[in-house]
N, C-alpha and C positions, 0 to 999 in steps of 0.2 A: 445727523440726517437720519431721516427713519424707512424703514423697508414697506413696504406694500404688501398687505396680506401678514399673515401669524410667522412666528419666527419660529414656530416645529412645523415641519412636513402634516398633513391631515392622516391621518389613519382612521380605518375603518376598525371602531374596537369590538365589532360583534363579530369578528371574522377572529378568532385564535389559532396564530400554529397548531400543527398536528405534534403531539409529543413523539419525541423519537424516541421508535420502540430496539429495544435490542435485540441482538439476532437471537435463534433460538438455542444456537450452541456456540460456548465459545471457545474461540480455537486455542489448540495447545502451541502456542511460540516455541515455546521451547525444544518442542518433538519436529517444527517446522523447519525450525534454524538450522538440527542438527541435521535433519536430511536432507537440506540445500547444500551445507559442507560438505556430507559425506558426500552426494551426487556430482561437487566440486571436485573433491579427490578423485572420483573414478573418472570424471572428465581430464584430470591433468593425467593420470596411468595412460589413460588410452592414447592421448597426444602423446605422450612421452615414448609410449613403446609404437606409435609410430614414426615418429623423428628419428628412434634404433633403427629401425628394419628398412626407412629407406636413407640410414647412412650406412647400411651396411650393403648395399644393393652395387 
């Protein structure tokens, strides 16, 4: 049995995507990662020295 109408979707070919451009700078991952850890650690210190102060209360 056969379909009605063309068997690819119509596209308008004078229309082309926009090329994707790259940002202007690119980020350092690595400088990123580590200050997400480090700002990890100073989040558990701070939780931690207040878990001490109010077991010790």
């Amino acid at each position: 049995m056969q379909k009605d109408g063309p068997d690819e979707p119509v596209v308008d070919k004078a229309s082309k995507p926009l090329p994707v451009e790259r940002a202007a700078i690119r980020w350092p991952w690595g400088i990123i990662a580590l200050g997400v850890l480090a700002l990890a650690w100073v989040g558990v210190y701070l939780l931690w020295n207040g878990f001490v102060f109010l077991s010790q209360l």
